[in-house]
C-alpha angles and dihedrals in degrees: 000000000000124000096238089059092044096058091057098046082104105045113109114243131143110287138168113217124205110205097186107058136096130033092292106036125217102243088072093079092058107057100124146060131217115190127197109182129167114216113255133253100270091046083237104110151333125320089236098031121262088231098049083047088055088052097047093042083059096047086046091049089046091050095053096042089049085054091058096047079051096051130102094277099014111235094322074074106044105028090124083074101053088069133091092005110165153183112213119186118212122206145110113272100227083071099042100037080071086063105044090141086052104050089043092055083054084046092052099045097049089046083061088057091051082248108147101224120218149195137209118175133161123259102220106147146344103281084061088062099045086057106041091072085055097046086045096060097036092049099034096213126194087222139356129202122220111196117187107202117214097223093058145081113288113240128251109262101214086049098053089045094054089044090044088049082049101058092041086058086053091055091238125164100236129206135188136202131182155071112346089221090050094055093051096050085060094049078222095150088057092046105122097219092070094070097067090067145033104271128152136180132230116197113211132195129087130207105215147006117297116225106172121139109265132272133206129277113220091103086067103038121108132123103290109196120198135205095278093039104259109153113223129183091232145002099251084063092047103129105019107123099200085049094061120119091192149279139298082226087074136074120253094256098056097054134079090262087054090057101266112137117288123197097234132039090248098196092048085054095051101049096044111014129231098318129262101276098086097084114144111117116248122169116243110268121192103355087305115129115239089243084063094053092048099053092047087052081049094051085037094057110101100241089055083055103056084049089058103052093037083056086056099054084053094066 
């Protein structure tokens, strides 16, 4: 690949994926969800409905299984793909420990898709830990990610340990994410109740700007579903109208994944990143590599903007 080509492997345009083709289809690198909702109004539920969730995550399920039947080989291909799928839900604990009925009913229904369901939620005081042991019991998650944020209370240390006792009696994969230092302070990786069950650690933080050429994305490719219900193919382009690849309002078919038009070739992207153009130095910023930063400044410039809606009126 020339340098001229890899520089443009980021740039929107009006593109038909197909998920389906190849020796390693592209549907692969889209077997999980990853939902951040807001509560809605009322605190009763979810801004996009837990149930309509439910129905979309099924039609979801049932579109990429349908790729990989699809697929050079059918599933004795491609059954690497079939394993560890997931739904993670992403949210503070304080909101969706007010729905625990609600969040059960999603659990359940992924659990009956063979879908392991997931939750990630921020550590920011006290009170989040008092009500991540009750939500875990009431919502039965495969796993569950704990993230201590630097610029926040440290937690009490009695108190982590007894939530901590508590998910290993619940038989929980625990992960956590956060400040080396911070970890330590809390002697978290010598805590006997984390050798009854699968748990890891992942220490965040960086010292300087990263300017290494970029890498591909399909390791960090998945549907990312945000609060109104807008699918993206990864977090760092959450929020960028023009980067959408559709709702889960819609149905399958009319989205990016259905065939309908999407704004980036989205295999090209995974196998070999954004391209190499984008090379002014930025600092990671939450858990999102700097070459992800870069690319959304780059999709955020005004005359990336006017492409891409030129590319849309193209359409």
């Amino acid at each position: 690949m020339n340098a001229r080509t890899s520089t443009r492997i980021g740039v929107p345009g009006a593109f038909r994926n197909n998920f389906s083709k190849g020796p390693r289809p592209p549907a692969g690198w889209f077997r999980s969800v990853f939902l951040y909702p807001d509560l809605n109004s009322e605190g009763t539920d979810l801004s996009v409905p837990t149930t309509l969730l439910a129905r979309w995550i099924a039609d979801w399920d049932g579109w990429y299984l349908d790729c990989l039947h699809r697929a050079e080989g059918g599933f004795a291909a491609h059954r690497q793909l079939l394993y560890e799928r997931s739904v993670v839900l992403v949210a503070p604990v304080s909101a969706v420990a007010m729905i625990p009925e609600r969040l059960a009913g999603l659990a359940s229904s992924c659990r009956e898709l063979s879908l392991r369901f997931s939750l990630e939620t921020p550590v920011t005081d006290d009170r989040d830990l008092a009500a991540i042991a009750d939500l875990v019991r009431s919502v039965r998650p495969a796993q569950i990610t704990l993230r201590l944020i630097e610029s926040g209370a440290s937690p009490e240390r009695e108190l982590w340990c007894r939530t901590l006792d508590a998910l290993a009696s619940a038989r929980v994969r625990t992960h956590i994410s956060g400040p080396l230092d911070l970890i330590r302070s809390l002697s978290t990786t010598s805590l006997p109740a984390l050798t009854a069950v699968t748990h890891s650690f992942e220490p965040t933080g960086h010292d300087g700007p990263v300017t290494t050429a970029a890498r591909g994305c399909g390791l960090r490719f998945g549907i990312f579903v945000a609060a109104d219900g807008a699918l993206f193919s990864c977090r760092g382009l959450m929020g960028l109208d023009a980067m959408r690849l559709g709702s889960v309002f819609d149905v399958i078919e009319d989205t990016a994944l259905g065939g309908a038009p999407s704004p980036l070739d989205l295999d090209t992207l995974a196998l070999l990143g954004p391209g190499d153009a984008l090379t002014d130095d930025v600092l990671p910023k939450d858990g999102l590599p700097a070459i992800c930063l870069r690319h959304r400044r780059f999709l955020e410039s005004p005359g990336t903007a006017r492409r891409a809606a030129h590319s849309e009126s193209q359409r």
